[in-house]
Structures are given as structure tokens and as C-alpha cells.
C-alpha positions in Angstrom: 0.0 0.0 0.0 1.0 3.7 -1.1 -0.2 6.1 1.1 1.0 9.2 2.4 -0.1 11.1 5.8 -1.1 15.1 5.2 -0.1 17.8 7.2 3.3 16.5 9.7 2.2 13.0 9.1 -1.2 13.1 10.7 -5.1 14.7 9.7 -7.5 13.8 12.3 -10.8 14.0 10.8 -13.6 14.9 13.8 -16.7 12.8 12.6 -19.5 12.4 15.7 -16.6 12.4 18.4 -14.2 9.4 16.4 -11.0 10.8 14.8 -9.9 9.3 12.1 -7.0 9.7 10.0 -6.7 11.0 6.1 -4.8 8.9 4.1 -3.6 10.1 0.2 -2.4 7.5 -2.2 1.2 8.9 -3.8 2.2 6.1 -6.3 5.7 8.5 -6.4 6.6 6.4 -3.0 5.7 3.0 -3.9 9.1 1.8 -3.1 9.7 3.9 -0.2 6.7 2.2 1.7 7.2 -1.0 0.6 10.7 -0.7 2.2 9.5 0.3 5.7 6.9 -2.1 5.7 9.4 -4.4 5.0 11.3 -3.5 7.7 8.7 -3.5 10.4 9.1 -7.0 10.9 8.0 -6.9 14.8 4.5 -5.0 14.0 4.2 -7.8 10.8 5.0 -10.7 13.5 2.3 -8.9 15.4 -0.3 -8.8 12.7 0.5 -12.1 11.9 -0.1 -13.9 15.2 -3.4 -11.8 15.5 -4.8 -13.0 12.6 -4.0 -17.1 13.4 -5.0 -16.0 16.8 -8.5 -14.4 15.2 -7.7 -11.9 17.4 -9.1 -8.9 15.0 -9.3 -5.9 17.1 -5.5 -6.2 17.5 -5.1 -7.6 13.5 -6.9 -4.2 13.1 -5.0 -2.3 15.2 -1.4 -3.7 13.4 -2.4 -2.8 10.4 -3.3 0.8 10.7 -0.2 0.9 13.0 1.6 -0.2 10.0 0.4 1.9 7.4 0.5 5.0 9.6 4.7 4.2 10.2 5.4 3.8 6.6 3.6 6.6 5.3 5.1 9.0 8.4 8.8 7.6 7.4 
């Protein structure tokens, strides 16, 4: 995934009290995210053992967590 954060790497979007974060696609960074997600190997171990775990709040939780890194990198 290609995405990039707006505004010092974070846009919280107010909608009924939930923030919510704006992500952009940037194809211009491809490789760049791809890298850092590559190299986030403790959040991917994370994500991982969620998902054989069906534990999918924290699945959930990985995987934003690892999007938001790369794209703030």
C-alpha cells in the first residue's frame, strides 16, 4: 500500500466524536513504503499472530499501525 499522511504526518478527521486519520495514495513512494513495511518486521510478527490468533481488534490495530509508520517515514 501507497499512502501518504497530510499535514506532519497526521489529519485527524472529527466525525461524531471518532478521529480518524486522512490517508492520500502517492504512487511517487511506492518503493519507499514498501521498504518500511518491509522492515517493520516486529509490528508484521504482530499482525500475523493476530490473525492465526483471530484476534481482529489487535489484526486491526497492526495494520493501521503499520500503514501510519510507513507513510510517516
Amino acid at each position: 500500500m501507497n499512502w501518504f499522511l497530510r499535514q506532519a504526518n497526521l489529519v485527524h478527521v472529527a466525525e461524531g466524536g471518532i478521529s480518524k486519520l486522512a490517508l492520500v495514495w502517492k504512487p511517487a513512494m511506492q518503493g519507499a513504503y514498501v521498504e518500511e513495511l518491509e522492515r517493520n518486521t516486529v509490528m508484521l510478527h504482530q499482525f500475523d499472530e493476530a490473525i492465526v490468533e483471530k484476534k481482529v481488534e489487535t489484526a486491526s490495530f497492526c495494520l493501521s499501525a503499520l500503514i501510519a509508520q510507513a507513510s510517516g517515514n
